[in-house]
Every structure is written in structure tokens, then in C-alpha cells.
C-alpha positions in Angstrom: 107.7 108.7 90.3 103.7 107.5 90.2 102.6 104.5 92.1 99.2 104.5 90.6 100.4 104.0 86.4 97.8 104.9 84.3 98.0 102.3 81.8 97.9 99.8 84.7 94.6 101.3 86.0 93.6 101.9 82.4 93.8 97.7 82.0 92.6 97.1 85.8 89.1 99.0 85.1 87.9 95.4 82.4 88.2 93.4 86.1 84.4 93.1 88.2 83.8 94.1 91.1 83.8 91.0 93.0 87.5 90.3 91.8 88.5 93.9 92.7 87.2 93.0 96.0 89.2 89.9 96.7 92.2 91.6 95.6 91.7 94.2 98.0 91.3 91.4 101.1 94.3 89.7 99.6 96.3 93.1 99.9 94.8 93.7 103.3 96.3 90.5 104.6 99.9 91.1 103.3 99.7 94.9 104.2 99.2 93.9 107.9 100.1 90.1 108.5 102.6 90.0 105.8 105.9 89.4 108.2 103.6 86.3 109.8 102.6 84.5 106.7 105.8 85.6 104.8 107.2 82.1 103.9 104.1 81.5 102.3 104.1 84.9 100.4 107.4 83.7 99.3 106.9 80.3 97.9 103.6 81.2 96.2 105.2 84.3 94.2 108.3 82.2 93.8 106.1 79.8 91.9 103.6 81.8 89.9 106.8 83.9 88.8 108.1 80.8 87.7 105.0 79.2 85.7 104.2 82.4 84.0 108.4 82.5 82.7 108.1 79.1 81.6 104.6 79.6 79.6 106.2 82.8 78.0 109.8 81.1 77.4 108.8 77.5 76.3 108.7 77.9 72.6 112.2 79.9 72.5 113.8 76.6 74.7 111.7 74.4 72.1 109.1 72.5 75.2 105.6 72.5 76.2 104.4 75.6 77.7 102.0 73.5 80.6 105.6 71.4 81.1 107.9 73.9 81.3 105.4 76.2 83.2 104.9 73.3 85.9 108.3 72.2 86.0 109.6 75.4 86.8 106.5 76.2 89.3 107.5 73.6 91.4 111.5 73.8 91.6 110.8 77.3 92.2 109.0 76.7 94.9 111.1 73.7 96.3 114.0 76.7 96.4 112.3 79.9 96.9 112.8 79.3 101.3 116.9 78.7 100.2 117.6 81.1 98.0 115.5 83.8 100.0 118.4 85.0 101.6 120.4 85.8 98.5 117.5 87.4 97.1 117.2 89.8 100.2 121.4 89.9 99.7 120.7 91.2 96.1 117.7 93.6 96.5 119.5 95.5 99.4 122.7 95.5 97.2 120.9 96.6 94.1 118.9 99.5 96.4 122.0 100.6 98.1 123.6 100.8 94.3 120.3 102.6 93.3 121.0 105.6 96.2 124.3 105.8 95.5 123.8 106.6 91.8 121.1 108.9 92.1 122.7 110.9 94.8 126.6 110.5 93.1 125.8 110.4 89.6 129.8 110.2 89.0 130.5 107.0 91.4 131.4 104.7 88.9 132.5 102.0 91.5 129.2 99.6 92.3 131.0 96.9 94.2 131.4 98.8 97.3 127.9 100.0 97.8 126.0 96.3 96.5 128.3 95.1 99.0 127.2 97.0 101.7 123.4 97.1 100.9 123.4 93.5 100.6 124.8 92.8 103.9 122.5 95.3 105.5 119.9 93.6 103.6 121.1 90.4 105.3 121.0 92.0 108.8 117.5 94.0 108.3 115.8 90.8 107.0 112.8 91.2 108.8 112.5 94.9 108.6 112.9 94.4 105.5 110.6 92.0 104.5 108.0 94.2 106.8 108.5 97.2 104.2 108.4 95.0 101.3 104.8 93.4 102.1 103.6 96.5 103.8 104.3 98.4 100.6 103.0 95.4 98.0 99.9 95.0 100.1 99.1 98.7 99.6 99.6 99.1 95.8 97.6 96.3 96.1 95.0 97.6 97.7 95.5 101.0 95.9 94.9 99.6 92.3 92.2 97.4 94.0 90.3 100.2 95.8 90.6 102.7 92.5 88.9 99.7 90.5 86.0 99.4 93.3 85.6 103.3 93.4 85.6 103.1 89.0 83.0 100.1 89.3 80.7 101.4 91.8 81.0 105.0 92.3 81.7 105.4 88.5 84.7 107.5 89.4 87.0 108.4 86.6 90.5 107.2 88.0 92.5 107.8 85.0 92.0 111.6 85.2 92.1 111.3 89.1 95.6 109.1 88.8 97.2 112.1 86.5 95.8 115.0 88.3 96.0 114.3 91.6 99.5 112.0 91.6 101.0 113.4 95.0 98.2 113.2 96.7 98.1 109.5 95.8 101.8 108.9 96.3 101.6 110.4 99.5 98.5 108.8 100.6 100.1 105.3 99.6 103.2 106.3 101.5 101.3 106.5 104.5 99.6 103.7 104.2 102.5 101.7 103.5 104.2 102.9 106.8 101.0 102.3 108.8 101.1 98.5 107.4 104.8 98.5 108.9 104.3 99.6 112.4 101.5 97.6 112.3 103.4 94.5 111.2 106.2 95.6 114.1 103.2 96.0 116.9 101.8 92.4 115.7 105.3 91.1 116.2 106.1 92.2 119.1 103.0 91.5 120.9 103.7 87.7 119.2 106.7 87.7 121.4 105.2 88.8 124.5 102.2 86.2 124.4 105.4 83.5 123.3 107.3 84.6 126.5 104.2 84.7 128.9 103.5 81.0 127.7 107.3 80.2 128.2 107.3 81.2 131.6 103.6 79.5 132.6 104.9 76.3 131.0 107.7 76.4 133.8 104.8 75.8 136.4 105.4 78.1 138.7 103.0 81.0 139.7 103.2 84.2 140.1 104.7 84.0 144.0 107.2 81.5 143.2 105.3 78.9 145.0 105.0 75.6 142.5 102.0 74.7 140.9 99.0 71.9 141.6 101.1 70.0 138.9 103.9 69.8 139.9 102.6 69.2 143.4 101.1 65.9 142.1 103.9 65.2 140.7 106.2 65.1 144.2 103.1 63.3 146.0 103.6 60.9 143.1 107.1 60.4 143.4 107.0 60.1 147.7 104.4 57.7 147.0 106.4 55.4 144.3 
């Protein structure tokens, strides 16, 4: 298996530099912050997956490309949040099926597997979704950086791509799993700061004793 396809990088070498470039920020930001901002990740590839169907499919379903495109664009954002779930039911389901098959090329019985996968799809949302934007932010940011490096440093990436393609893969591996325990270190810390603020909000400080607030607030209540 290659991450970095030829022919991809082959069509990704026409882009400039200064496009390569955001690219590369935008696949920084889902590589690390991609479990934060993941709603929006979600609606917005909902919707351009949508619009770009509905230019490509309009003439076969005989109605304008820019109506069927926007149509489309928006109900598939409106539902992209509610049918996230069974999408992540799916994927896990298809990916346990996926296993299955390549390790027990005779199983011919799919149902039990997709069922399994797609509940622990379900259950591993999050982790999930941290692999899945960890790993698109760093093909992202592969492709991205190999166009820079072809741009700049006039590096030829095609032969670079086909001779060195484990080195790449594992170097992409990697980087993906950094983006993940990053994502899980982010998160974490998140709920520590949500916690700390929690327990300040009660008004209390650290010895128990209550705070100048609610001090007032007793003084103002004796006094009423």
C-alpha cells in the first residue's frame, strides 16, 4: 500500500506555492486540533462532497448542475451532525469486515464482523474520529509538503514517491500517530482547565473557607 500515489503528486505539482502552503496550514490544523473543531470538519466535507455529486450527477437526473450542486450542499450539511453517527456505525463495520477478509480470506459471513465493527465504531467515537483527522491532516500535509519541496527546492517527488515508498509510509505513520496523542493531550488538558473552572465557579477557595462573593452575599441577605 503507498500513501503518497504518484499520479496524485504527478497532478499536485500544476498547484503554486502559495496554495501548497495553505493546504499544508489547513492539514496542520486538522492533524492536531481536529477532535476540537470536528463538527465543523464534518459539515463542511459533508457539503463540498455533496456539491461536487450534484455538479457531476445533474445531467444524468436531467437538472441544473449550480441547482442540484446547491441543493444538495446544503441538505447535506443540514444532516451531516445526524447522520454522523451512522456514518461512524458504517466505517467501523466496513473496517472490521476489511480485517476480517484479509486475515480469513474464506469467511464468507460479513454480518457478524460489520456488526461488531460498527458498534465499536459507535463506542470509540472519539478515538476514532482522533485517528481519522490525525491521519487526513497528514496526507494532507504530506502531498502539501512534497508540492512545497517540488516548487522550491526543485525536488523530483515522483522518483522520490516510487523509490523511497516505506520510508514515506512510515514517516506518515508516525506523524499520524503523533497528531493522535497530540489530539488526546489537547483533550485532556481541555478537561482539566473545564474542571478547575467548575470547581472555582462553586466559590470556595482552596481552604474551604467561602469566597469575598459569597461573603457579600450573606452581609446582603442579614442586611435585607
Amino acid at each position: 500500500m503507498q500513501l503518497l500515489v504518484p499520479d496524485i503528486l504527478e497532478d499536485a505539482q500544476g498547484l503554486s506555492a502559495a496554495i501548497a502552503g495553505m493546504v499544508l496550514a489547513v492539514g496542520f490544523f486538522i492533524w492536531l486540533f481536529g477532535w476540537r473543531g470536528h463538527r465543523f470538519w464534518i459539515v463542511l466535507a459533508a457539503t463540498v462532497a455533496a456539491g461536487l455529486m450534484g455538479l457531476y450527477t445533474a445531467p444524468a437526473i436531467h437538472s441544473h448542475p449550480l441547482v442540484a450542486g446547491l441543493l444538495l450542499a446544503v441538505a447535506a450539511g443540514a444532516l451531516a451532525l445526524a447522520l454522523v453517527r451512522f456514518v461512524a456505525f458504517a466505517a467501523g463495520g466496513l473496517a472490521a469486515w476489511a480485517v476480517v477478509h484479509a486475515l480469513i480470506p474464506a469467511w464468507n459471513e460479513p454480518l457478524m464482523p460489520m456488526l461488531i465493527g460498527g458498534l465499536i465504531g459507535l463506542l470509540l467515537f472519539r478515538i476514532w474520529t482522533m485517528a481519522l483527522t490525525s491521519s487526513a491532516g497528514t496526507l494532507l500535509m504530506a502531498y502539501a509538503g512534497l508540492c512545497l519541496a517540488h516548487k522550491l527546492g526543485n525536488v523530483d517527488i515522483l522518483a522520490l514517491a516510487e523509490k523511497r515508498r516505506v520510508l514515506l509510509n512510515a514517516a506518515c505513520g508516525g506523524l499520524a500517530l503523533l497528531g493522535f496523542v497530540g489530539q488526546l493531550l489537547l483533550g485532556r488538558r481541555r478537561r482539566g482547565g473545564k474542571s478547575a473552572g467548575k470547581k472555582k465557579s462553586k466559590g470556595d477557595d482552596e481552604d474551604g473557607s467561602p469566597s469575598l462573593w459569597e461573603r457579600a452575599q450573606r452581609v446582603y441577605r442579614l442586611a435585607g
